[in-house]
C-alpha positions as CSV (number, residue, x, y, z in Angstrom):
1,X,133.8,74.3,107.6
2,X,135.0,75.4,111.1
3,X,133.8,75.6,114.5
4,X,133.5,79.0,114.4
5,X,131.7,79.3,111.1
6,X,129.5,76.6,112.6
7,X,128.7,78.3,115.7
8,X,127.8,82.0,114.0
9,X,125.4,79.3,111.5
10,X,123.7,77.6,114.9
11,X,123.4,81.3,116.2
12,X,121.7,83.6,112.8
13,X,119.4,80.0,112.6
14,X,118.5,80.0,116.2
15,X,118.0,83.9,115.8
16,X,115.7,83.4,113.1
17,X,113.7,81.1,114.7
18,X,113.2,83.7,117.8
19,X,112.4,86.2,115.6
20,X,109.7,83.9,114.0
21,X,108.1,83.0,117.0
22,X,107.9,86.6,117.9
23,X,106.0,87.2,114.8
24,X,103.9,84.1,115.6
25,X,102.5,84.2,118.8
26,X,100.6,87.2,118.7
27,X,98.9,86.2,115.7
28,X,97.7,82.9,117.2
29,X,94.3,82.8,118.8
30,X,94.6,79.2,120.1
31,X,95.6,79.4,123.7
32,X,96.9,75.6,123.4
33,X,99.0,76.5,120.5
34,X,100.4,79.5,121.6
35,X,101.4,78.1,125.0
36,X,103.2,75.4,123.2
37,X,104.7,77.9,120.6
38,X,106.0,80.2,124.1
39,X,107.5,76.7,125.0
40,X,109.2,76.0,122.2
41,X,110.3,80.3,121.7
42,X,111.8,79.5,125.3
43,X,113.8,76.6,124.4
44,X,115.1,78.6,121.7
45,X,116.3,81.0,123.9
46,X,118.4,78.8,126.6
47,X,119.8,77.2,123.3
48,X,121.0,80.3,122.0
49,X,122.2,81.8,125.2
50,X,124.0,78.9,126.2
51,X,125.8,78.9,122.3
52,X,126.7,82.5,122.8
53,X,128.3,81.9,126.0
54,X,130.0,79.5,124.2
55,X,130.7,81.6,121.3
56,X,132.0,84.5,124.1
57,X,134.1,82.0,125.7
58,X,136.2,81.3,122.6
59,X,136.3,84.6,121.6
60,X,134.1,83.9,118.3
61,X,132.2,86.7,119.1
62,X,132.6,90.0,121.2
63,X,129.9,92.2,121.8
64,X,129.8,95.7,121.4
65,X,131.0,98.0,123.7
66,X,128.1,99.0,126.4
67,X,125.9,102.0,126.1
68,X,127.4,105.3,127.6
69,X,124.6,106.3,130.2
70,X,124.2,109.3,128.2
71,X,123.3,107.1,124.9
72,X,121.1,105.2,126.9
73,X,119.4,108.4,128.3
74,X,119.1,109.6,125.0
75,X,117.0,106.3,123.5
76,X,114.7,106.3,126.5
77,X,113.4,110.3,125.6
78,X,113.2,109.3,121.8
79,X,110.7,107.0,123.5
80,X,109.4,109.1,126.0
81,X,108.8,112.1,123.8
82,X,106.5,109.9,121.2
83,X,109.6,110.1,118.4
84,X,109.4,106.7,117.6
């Protein structure tokens, strides 16, 4: 296995767990707990920010082009208007 391949694994598994805690937290009616699940969702995130920096820097992965202002215009009404 390469680097690469290694790096996209670290990043879908660290993504995972983000999008676990997400799901978590608001469920949890034990303050203690869900400070201490925050914590850990917060660790998560500097781990996976600091891999896709890493990831960026070695050209493993390059993001998407940026929203036109238009396009972003456009998603703010949908939310605006009560569409979604």
């Amino acid at each position: 296995m390469d680097e690469k391949t290694m790096v996209a694994d670290t990043l879908m598994g660290l993504n995972g767990e983000l999008e676990r805690f997400g799901q978590m937290i608001p469920q949890t009616e034990n303050q203690d707990l869900k400070q201490t699940l925050k914590q850990f969702r917060n660790a998560s995130e500097q781990s996976q920010e600091e891999l896709y920096q890493i990831a960026r820097d070695k050209s493993y992965y390059v993001p998407a082009s940026k929203a036109t202002q238009k396009e972003v215009d456009h998603v703010k009404s949908l939310f605006t208007s009560g569409t979604i």
